[in-house]
N, C-alpha and C positions, 0 to 999 in steps of 0.2 A: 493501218494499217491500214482495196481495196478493195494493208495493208492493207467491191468493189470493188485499200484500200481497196467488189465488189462487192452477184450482190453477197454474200459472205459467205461461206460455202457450204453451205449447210442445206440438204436437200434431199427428202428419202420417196421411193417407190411406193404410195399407202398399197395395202392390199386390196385388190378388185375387191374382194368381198366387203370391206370396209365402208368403203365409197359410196354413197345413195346421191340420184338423180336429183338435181335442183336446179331447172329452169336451164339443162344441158347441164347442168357441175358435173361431168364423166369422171373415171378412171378414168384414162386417156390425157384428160387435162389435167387434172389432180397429179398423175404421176409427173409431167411437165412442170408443173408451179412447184411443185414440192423439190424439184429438183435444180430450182432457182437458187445460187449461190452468192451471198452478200459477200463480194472482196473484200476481205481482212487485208486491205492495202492501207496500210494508215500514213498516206503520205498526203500532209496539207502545206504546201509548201506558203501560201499566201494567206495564214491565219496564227496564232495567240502565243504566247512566252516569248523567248528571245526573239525580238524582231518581230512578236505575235504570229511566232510559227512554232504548233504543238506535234508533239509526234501523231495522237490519235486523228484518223482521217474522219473527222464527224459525216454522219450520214450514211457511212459504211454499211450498216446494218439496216435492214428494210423490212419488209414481209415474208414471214416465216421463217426468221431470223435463226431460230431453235428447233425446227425438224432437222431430225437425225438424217446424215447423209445414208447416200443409197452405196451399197458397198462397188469401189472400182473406181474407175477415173472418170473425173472432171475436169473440163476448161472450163471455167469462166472469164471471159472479155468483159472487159469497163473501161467506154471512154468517161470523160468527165473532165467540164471546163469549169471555171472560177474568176469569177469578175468584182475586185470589192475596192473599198478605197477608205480612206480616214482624211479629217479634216489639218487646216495647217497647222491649226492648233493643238496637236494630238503628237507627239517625239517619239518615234520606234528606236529602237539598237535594229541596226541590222551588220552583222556581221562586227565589223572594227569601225562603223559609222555610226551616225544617230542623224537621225532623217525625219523631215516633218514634211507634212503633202502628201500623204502616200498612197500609192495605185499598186494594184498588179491585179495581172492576169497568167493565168494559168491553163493549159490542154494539155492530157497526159491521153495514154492509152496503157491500159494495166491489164495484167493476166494474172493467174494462181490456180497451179495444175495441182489439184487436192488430189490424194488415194485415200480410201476408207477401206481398212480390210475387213473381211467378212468377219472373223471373229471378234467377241462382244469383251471389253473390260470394263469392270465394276457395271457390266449390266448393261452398258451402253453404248453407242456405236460413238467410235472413235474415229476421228479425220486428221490425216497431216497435208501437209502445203507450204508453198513458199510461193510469195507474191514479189511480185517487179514489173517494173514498166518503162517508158518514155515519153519524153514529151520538151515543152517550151514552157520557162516562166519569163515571164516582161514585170518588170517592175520601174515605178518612177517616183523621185523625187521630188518638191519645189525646192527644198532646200537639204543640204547632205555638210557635215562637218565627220571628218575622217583625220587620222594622222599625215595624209597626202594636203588638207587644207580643204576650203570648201567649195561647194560648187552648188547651183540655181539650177533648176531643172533637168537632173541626169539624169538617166536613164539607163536598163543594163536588159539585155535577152539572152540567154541562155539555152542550149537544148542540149539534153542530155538523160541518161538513165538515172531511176532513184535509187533507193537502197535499198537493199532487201528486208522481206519480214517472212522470218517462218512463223508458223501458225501450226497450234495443235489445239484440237475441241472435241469433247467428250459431250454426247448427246442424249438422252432418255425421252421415250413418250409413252403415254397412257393415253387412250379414250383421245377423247380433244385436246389434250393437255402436253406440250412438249419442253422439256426444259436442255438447258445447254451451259457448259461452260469452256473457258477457252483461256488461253495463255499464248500471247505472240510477243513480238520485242522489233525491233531497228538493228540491224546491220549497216551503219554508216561508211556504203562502198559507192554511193551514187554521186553526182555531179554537183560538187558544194567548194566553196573559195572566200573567206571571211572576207576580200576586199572588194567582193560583188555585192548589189545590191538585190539581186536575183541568182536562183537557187532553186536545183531540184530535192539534189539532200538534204538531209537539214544538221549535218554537221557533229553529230552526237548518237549516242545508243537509248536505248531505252526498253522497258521492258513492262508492257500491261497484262491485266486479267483483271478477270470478269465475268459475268453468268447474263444469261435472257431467257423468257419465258415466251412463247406462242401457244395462243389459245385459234384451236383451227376447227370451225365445225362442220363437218363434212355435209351435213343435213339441209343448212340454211345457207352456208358458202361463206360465212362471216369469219373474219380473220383479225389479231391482234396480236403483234411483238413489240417485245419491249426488250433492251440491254443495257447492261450498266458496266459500268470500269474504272480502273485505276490505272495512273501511269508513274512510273518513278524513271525521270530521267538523270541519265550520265551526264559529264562535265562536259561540255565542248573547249578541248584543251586549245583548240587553235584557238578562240575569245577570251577563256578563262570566264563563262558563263555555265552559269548553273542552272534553268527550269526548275520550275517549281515542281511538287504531285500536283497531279491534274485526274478530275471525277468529269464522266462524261453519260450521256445518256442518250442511244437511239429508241426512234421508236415507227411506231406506223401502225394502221386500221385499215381495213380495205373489204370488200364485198365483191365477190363472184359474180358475175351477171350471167354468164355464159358458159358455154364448155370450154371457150379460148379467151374470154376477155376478163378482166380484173382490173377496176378503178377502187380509189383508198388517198389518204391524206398520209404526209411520213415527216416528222420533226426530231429534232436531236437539241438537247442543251450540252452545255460545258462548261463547268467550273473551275478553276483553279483552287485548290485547297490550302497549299502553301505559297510563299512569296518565291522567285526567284533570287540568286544569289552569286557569290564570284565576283572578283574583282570587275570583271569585265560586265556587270549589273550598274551598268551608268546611271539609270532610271528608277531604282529603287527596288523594291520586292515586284513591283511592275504587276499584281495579280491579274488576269482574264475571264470574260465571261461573254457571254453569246447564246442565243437561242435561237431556231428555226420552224417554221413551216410551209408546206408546199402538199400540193396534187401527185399523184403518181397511178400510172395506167402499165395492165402488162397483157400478154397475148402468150397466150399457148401454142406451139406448133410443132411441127416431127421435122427431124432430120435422118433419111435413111432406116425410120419405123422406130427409132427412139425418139424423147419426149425432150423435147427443145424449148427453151421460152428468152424474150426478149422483155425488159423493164426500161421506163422512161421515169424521171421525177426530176423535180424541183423543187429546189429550197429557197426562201428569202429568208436574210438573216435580221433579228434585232434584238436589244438586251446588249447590245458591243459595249464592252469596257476593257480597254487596251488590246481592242486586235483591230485588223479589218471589217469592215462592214460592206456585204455585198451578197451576190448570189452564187447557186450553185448549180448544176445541170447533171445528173448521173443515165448512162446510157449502156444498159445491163447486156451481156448477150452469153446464156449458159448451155454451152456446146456439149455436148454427150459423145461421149468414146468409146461407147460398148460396155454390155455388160460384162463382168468380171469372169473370164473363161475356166470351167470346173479345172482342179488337178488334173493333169492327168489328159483333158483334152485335144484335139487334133487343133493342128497351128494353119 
């Protein structure tokens, strides 16, 4: 899920009073970072289960993963590219083929216009959304064996929209302490074709949850989110393929320097829990696994005297077993829409 799949939308106003001075850590920028949204886009189109492509978009979730959104609308924008590849010795399903040699690359651009309304359920601040986006996946083959016969070095590009994910997340915090949890899934309406070997949809529904914890100290500027989840995917009845449950893990650390700048480290694993299944499981239960690390730097800034911020990170992946192996690039940008106008107010 960016459903990023950014940064995922979760991001709340602290109160000026709250806030103490740390080497510039302002209100001002605190209300900015805080209002940093991790895309619940969970589209990876060039990674793990069928074809070793999972619904969940790893990486998704970043710093401050679990402050409670600030009530009213948000855009968050995320580009994000993906470059990985496996060796010939390595057999993916992709679609109605089974292909060895494999490459792709991936450029999307993803949005998810979140509302958080001001009143509180079970105590905590509540977010809805719905993410989508566009872009290109290229993908290549050395070798491809399909019902068409076989073919040496194919190649397929594709550009088109993905499918959607709504997203709902309930959020609480206390002192330095925020916790979150969230429920999104796959709407399989984006640009998918089992006799391609590139693909923005990914052909199937799906439906994860999950919880994350940020410890954020307003005093020292030090930061730490974590998030965990489950996915149980649908049948892809064009393959007659079945995904396994898949357990996934973001996370990230980061330290304040400034009133506008923020550097930190952000990794995510992924496990498959069960085997894949379905006639259309050429490969066997096929399980996946993968793990990452990378740098990530953000900057504080105003748009129009509201609190704007921009995120950059990078992930290298390793620990592959049955996916791709390659990198990641995520390119955050959390646009502010105004704050939410009383009842009752002049338009």
């Amino acid at each position: 899920m960016t459903n990023d799949r950014a940064m995922s939308e979760r991001g709340r106003a602290v109160e000026q009073s709250r806030i103490r001075h740390y080497r510039g850590f302002s209100a001002p920028s605190a209300s900015a970072l805080l209002a940093l949204v991790l895309l619940l886009l969970p589209w990876a189109g060039t990674r793990a289960d069928e074809g070793g492509v999972p619904f969940w978009f790893s990486g998704q979730f970043a710093s401050l993963a679990a402050v409670p959104a600030t009530p009213g609308w948000t855009l968050p924008m995320q580009g994000y590219y993906y470059d990985g590849d496996a060796s010939r010795s390595k057999p993916f399903t992709r679609g109605d083929s089974v292909t060895a040699g494999l490459k792709s690359r991936a450029a999307l651009l993803l949005a998810q216009p979140t509302y958080a309304p001001d009143s509180k359920a079970l105590g905590g601040q509540l977010a809805l959304g719905v993410g989508f986006g566009y872009g290109t996946n290229t993908t290549e083959a050395e070798v491809t064996l399909s019902p068409r016969g076989s073919e040496s070095n194919r190649s397929d590009t594709v550009w088109g929209f993905t499918d959607l994910y709504p997203v709902a997340s309930l959020a609480w915090s206390s002192g330095n302490h925020n916790w979150m949890t969230y429920l999104t899934g796959d709407i399989p309406v984006g640009a998918y074709d089992s006799k391609r070997l590139a693909n923005i949809g990914i052909g199937h529904g799906a439906i994860d949850a999950g919880g994350g914890y940020t410890y954020l100290n307003n005093q020292n500027g030090r930061e730490f989110s974590a998030v965990a989840g489950v996915t149980y995917n649908f049948e892809n009845t064009s393959t007659n393929y079945k995904n396994g449950i898949d357990s996934h893990l973001d996370w990230a650390a980061s330290q304040f320097l400034s009133e506008n700048w923020e550097v930190g480290i952000v990794g995510y694993v992924y496990y498959q829990l069960t085997g894949d299944s379905g006639s259309g499981a050429k490969l066997g239960s096929f399980e996946s696994k993968v793990a990452s690390v990378g740098p990530e730097v953000g900057y504080a800034f105003t748009i129009g005297g509201l609190p704007a911020y921009f995120n950059l990170r990078g992930y290298w992946e390793f620990w592959a077993e049955n996916r791709i192996k390659g990198e990641a690039v995520f390119a955050t940008l959390v646009i502010p829409l105004g704050p939410r106008k009383a009842t009752g107010g002049s338009h």
